[in-house]
N, C-alpha and C positions, 0 to 999 in steps of 0.2 A: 692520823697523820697531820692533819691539820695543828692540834694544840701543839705537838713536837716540832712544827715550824714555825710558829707564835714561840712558843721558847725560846728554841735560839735565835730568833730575829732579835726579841728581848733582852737576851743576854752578850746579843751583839751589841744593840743598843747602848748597853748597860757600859758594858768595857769600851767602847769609843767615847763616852762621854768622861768615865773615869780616866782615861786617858788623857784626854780633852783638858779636864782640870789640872792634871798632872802637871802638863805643858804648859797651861796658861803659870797656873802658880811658881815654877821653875822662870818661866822668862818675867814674869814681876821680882824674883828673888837676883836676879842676875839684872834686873836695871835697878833695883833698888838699893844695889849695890854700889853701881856704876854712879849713880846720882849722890850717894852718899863721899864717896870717893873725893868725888870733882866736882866743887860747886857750881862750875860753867862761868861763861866772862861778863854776865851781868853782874854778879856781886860783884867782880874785880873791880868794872867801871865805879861801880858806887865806892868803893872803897880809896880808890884815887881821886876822886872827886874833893875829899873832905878833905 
C-alpha cells in the first residue's frame, strides 16, 4: 500500500509540474508576443528626440 501511494503522489507530482511548465511557457509566448507587437513609449521618446 505504501509504494502505490508513493506512485501516485509521484505521478501527481509529475503532471502539476508538467502543467506548471505548460503555463509558464504559454504566458512567455503570449507576452512575447505582446512585446513584439508594441515596442512601448520609450523607443517613441527616443525617436522624437532626434
Amino acid at each position: 500500500m505504501r509504494t502505490k501511494r508513493r506512485l501516485q503522489a509521484a505521478a501527481l507530482t509529475a503532471v502539476a509540474v508538467v502543467l506548471g511548465l505548460f503555463t509558464v511557457q504559454g504566458t512567455y509566448a503570449l507576452w512575447s508576443a505582446a512585446a513584439s507587437a508594441s515596442p512601448g513609449p520609450s523607443r517613441r521618446r527616443r525617436s522624437i528626440r532626434r
